[in-house]
MMTF fields as JSON, N, C-alpha, C and O atoms, coordinates in Angstrom:
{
  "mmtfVersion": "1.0.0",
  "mmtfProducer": "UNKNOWN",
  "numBonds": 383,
  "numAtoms": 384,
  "numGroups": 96,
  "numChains": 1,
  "numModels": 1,
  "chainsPerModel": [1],
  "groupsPerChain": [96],
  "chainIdList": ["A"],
  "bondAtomList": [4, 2, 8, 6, 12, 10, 16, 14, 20, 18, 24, 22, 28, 26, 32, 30, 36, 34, 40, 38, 44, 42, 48, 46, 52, 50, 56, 54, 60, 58, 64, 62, 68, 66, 72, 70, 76, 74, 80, 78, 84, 82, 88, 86, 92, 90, 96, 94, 100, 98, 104, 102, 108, 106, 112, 110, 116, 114, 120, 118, 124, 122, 128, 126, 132, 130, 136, 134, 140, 138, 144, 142, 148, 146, 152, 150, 156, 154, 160, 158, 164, 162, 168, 166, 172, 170, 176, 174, 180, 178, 184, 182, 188, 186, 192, 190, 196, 194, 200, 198, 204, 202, 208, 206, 212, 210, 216, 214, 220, 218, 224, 222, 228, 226, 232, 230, 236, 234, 240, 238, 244, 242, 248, 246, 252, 250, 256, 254, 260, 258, 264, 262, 268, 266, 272, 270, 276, 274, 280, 278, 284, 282, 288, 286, 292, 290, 296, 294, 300, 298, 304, 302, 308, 306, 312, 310, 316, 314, 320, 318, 324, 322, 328, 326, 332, 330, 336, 334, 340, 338, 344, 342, 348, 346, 352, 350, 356, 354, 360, 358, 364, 362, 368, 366, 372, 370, 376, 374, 380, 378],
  "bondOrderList": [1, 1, 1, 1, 1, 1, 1, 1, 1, 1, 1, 1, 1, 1, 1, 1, 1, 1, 1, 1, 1, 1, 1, 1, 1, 1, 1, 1, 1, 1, 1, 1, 1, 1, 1, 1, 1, 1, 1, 1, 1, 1, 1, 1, 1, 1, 1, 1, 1, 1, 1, 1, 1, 1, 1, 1, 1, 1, 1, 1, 1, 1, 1, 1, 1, 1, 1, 1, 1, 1, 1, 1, 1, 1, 1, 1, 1, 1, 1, 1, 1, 1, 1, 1, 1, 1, 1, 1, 1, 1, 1, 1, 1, 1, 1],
  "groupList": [{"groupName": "UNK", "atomNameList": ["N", "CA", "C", "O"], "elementList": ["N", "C", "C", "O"], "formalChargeList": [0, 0, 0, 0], "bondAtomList": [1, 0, 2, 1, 3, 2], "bondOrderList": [1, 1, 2], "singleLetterCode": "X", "chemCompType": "L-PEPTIDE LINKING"}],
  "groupTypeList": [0, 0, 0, 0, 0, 0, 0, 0, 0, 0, 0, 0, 0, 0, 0, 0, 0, 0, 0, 0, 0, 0, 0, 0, 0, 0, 0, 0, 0, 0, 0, 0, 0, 0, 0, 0, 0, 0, 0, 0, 0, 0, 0, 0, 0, 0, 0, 0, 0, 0, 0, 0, 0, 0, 0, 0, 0, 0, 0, 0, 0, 0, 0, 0, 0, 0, 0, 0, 0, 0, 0, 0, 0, 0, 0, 0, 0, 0, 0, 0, 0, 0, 0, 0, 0, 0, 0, 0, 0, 0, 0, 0, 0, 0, 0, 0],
  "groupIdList": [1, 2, 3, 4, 5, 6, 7, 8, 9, 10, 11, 12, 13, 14, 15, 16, 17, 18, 19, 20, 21, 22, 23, 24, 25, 26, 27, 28, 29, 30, 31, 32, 33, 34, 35, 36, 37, 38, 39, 40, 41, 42, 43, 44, 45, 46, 47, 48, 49, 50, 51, 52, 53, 54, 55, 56, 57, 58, 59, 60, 61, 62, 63, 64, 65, 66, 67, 68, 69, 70, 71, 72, 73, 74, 75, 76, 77, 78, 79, 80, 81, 82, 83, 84, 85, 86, 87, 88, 89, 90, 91, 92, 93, 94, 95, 96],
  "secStructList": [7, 7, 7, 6, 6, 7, 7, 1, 1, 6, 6, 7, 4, 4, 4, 7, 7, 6, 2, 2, 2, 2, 2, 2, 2, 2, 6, 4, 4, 4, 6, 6, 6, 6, 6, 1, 5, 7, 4, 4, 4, 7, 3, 3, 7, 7, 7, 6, 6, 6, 7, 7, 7, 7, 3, 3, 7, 5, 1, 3, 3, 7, 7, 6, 6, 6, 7, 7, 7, 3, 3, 7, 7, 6, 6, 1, 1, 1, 7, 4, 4, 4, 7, 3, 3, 7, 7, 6, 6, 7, 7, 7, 7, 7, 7, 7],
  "xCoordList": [-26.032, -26.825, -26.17, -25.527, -26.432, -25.556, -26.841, -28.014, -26.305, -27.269, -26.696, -27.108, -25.38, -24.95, -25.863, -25.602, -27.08, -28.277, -28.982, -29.527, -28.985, -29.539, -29.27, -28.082, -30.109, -29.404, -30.279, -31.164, -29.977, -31.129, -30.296, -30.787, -29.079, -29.388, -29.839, -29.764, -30.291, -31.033, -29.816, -28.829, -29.731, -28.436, -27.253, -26.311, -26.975, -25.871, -25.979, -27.13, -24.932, -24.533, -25.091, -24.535, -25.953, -26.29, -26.998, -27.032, -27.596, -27.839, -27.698, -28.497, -26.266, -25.645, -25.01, -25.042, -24.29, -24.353, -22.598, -22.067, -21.788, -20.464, -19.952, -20.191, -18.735, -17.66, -18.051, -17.679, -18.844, -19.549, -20.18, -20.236, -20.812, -21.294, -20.12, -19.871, -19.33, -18.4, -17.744, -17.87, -17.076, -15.846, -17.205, -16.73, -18.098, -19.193, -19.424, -19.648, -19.488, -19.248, -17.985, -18.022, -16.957, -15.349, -15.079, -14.456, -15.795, -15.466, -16.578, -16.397, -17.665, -18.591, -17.701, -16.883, -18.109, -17.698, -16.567, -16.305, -15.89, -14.026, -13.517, -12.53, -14.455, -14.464, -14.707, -14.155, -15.596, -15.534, -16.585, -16.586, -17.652, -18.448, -18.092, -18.931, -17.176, -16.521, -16.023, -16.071, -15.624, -15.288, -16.195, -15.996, -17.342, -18.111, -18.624, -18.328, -19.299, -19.988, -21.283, -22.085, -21.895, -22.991, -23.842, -23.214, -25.114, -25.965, -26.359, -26.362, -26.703, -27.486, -26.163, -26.505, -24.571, -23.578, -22.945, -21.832, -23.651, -23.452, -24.509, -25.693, -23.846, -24.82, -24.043, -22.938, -24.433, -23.932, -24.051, -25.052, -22.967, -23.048, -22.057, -20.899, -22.142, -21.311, -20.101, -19.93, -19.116, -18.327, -18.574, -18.501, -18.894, -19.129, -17.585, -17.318, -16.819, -15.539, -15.384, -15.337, -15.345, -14.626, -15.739, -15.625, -17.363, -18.366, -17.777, -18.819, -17.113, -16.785, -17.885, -18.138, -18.565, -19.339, -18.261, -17.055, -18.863, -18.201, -19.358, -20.457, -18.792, -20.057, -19.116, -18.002, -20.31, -19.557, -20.298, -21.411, -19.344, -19.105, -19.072, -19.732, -18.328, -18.414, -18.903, -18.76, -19.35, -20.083, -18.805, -19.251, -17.496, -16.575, -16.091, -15.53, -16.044, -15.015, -14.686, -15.496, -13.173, -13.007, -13.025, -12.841, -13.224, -13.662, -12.232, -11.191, -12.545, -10.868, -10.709, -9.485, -10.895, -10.347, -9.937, -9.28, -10.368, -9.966, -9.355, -8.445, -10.287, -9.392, -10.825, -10.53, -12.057, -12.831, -12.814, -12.163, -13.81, -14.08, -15.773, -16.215, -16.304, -17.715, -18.35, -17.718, -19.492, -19.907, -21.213, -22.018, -21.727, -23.463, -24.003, -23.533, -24.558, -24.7, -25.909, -26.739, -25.702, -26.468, -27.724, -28.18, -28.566, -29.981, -30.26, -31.425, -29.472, -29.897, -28.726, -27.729, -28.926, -27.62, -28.006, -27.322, -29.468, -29.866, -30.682, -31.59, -30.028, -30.577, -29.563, -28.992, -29.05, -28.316, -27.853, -26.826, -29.126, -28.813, -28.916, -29.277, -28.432, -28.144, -26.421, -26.021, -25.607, -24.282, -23.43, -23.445, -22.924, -22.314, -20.821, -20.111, -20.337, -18.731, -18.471, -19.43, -17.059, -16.53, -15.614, -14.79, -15.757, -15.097, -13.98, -13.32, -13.433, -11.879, -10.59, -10.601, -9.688, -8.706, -8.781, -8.063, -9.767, -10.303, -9.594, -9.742, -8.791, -8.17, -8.792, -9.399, -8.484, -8.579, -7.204, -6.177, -7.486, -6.221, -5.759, -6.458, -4.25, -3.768, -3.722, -3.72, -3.687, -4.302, -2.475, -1.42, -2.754, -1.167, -0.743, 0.353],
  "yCoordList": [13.024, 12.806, 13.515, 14.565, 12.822, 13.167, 14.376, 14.025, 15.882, 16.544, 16.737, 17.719, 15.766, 15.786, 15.984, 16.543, 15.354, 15.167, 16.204, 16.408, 17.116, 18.283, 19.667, 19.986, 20.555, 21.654, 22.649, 22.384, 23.82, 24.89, 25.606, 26.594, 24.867, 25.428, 24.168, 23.031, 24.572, 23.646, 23.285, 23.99, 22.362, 21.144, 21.112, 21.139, 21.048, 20.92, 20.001, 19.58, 19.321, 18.33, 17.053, 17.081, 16.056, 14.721, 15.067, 14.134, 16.51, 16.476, 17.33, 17.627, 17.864, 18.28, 17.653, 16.423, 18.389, 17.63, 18.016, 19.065, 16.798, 17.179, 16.693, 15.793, 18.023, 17.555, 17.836, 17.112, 19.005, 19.335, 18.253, 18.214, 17.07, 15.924, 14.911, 14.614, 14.335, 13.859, 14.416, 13.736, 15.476, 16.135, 16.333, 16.603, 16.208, 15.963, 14.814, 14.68, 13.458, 12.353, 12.237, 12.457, 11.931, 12.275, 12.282, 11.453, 13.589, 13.947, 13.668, 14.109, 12.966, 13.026, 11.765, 10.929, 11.93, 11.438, 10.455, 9.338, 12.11, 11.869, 10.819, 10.139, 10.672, 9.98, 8.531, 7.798, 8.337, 6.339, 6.19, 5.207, 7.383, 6.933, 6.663, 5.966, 6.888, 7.162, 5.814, 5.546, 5.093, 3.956, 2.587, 1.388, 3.408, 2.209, 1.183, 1.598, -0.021, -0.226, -0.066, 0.016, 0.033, 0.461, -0.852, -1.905, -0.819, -1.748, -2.438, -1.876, -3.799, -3.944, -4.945, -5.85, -4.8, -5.191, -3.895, -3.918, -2.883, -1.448, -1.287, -1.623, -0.736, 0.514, 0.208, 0.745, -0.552, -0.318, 0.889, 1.569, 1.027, 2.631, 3.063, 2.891, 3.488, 4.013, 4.746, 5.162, 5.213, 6.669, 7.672, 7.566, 8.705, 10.114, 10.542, 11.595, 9.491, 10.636, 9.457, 9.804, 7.926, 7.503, 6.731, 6.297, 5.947, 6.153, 4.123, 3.475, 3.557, 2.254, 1.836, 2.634, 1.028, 0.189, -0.004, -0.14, 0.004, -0.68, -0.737, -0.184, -1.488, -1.147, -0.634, -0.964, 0.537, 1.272, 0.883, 1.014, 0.459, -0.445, 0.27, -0.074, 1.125, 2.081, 3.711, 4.448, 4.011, 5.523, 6.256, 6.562, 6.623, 7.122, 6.275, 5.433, 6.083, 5.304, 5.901, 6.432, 5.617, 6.072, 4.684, 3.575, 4.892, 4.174, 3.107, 3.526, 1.898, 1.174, 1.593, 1.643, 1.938, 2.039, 3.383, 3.51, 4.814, 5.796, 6.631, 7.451, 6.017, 6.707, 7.8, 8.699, 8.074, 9.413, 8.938, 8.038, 9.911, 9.55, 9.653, 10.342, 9.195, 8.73, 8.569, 7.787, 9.089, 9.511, 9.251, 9.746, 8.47, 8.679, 8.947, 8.043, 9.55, 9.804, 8.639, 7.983, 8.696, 7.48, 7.399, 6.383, 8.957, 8.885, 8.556, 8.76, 8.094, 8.269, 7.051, 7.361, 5.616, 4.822, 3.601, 2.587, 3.682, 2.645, 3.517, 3.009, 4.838, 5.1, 5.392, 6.419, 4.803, 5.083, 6.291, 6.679, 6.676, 8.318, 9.503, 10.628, 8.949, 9.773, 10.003, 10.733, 9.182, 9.184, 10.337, 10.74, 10.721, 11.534, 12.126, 12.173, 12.465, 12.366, 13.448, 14.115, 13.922, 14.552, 15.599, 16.41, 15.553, 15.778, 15.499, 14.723, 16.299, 15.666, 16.284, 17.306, 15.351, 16.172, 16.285, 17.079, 15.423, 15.331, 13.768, 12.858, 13.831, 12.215, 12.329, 13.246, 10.914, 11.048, 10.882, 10.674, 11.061, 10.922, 9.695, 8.7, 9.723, 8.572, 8.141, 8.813, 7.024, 5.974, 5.851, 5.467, 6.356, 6.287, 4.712, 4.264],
  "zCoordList": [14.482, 13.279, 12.1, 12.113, 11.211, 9.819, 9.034, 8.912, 8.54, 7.927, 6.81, 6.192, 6.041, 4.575, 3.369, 2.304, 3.805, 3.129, 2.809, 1.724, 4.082, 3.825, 3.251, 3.281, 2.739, 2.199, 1.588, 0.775, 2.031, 1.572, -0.219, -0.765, -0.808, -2.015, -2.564, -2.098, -3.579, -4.876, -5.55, -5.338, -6.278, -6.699, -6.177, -6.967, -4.76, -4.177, -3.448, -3.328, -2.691, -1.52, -2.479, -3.577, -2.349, -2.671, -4.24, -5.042, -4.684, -5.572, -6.529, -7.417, -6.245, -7.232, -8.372, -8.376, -9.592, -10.694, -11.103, -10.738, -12.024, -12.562, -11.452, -10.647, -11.725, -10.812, -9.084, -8.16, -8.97, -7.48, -6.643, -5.414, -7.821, -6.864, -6.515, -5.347, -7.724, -7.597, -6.445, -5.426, -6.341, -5.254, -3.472, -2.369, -3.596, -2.344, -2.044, -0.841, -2.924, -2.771, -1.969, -0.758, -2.525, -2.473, -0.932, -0.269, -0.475, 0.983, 2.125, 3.26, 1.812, 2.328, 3.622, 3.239, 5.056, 5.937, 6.372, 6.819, 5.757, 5.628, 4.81, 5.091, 3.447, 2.716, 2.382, 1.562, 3.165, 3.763, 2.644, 1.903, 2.523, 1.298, 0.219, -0.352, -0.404, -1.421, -1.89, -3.09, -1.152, -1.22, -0.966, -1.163, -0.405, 0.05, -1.077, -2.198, -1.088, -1.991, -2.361, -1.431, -3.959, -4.304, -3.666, -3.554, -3.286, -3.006, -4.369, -5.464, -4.107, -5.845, -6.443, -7.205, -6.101, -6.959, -7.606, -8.132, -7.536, -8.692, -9.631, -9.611, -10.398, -11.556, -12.859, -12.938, -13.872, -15.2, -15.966, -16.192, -16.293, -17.064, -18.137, -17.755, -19.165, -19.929, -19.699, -20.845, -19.023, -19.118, -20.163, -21.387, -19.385, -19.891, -20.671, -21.251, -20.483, -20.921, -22.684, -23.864, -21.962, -23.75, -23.8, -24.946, -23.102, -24.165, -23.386, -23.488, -23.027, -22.289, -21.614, -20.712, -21.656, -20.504, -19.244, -19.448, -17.908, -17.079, -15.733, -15.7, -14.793, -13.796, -12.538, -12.132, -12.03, -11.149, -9.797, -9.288, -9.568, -8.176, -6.688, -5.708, -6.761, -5.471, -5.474, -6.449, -4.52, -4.967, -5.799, -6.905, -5.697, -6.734, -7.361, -6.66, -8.538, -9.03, -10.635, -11.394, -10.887, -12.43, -13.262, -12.76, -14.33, -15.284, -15.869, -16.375, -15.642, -15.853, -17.296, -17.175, -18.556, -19.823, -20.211, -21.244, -19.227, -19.581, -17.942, -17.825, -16.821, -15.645, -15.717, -14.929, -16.235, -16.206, -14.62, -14.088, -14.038, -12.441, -12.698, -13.617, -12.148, -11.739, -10.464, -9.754, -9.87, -8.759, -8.493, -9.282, -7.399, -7.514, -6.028, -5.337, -5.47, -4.1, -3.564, -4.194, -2.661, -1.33, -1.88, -2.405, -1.716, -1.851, -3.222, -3.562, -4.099, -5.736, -6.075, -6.728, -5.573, -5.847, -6.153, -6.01, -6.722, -7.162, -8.809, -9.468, -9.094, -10.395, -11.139, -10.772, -12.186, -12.914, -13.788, -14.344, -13.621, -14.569, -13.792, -14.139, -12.36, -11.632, -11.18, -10.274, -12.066, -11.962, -12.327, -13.49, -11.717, -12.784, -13.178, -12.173, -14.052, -14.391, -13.752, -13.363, -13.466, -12.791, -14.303, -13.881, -15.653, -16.407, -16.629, -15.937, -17.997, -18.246, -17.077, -16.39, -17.185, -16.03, -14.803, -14.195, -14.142, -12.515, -12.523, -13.339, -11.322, -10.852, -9.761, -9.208, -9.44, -7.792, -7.364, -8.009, -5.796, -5.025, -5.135, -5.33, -4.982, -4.689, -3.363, -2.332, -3.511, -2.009, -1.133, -1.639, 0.301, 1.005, 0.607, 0.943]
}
């Protein structure tokens, strides 16, 4: 059983905020979440970094017009203003 979900601090793991949710997304079950897709089609949303519409499609994804990174966890992936940027200067990995 998966206890990713769970957690005795307050805004951490699924509901932490910045780059802490982003980089918990990221690694969450050796990263398969990360890539998965959002239910719904995705989440339309602005980027936090250049202010672009785009729709974010998989729980991580960076933004095609600036590259920001963007993050929304499982339990919160059908609310949009629960997304959140990872700030300036956070990439993701490159894919082997």
């Amino acid at each position: 059983m998966c206890d990713c979900g769970s957690t005795t601090t307050p805004r951490a793991g699924p509901f932490a905020s910045g780059r802490e949710l982003v980089e918990f997304v990221q690694k969450a079950h050796g990263g398969s979440v990360a890539v998965s897709a959002l239910p719904n089609g995705g989440l339309e949303h602005n980027c936090q970094g250049c202010g672009q519409m785009f729709v974010l499609e998989t729980f991580v994804q960076g933004c095609p017009a600036c590259g920001g990174v963007h993050a929304v966890s499982p339990p919160r992936a059908n609310d949009p203003a629960a997304i959140q940027y990872a700030g300036t200067g956070f990439v993701l990995p490159q894919s082997a």
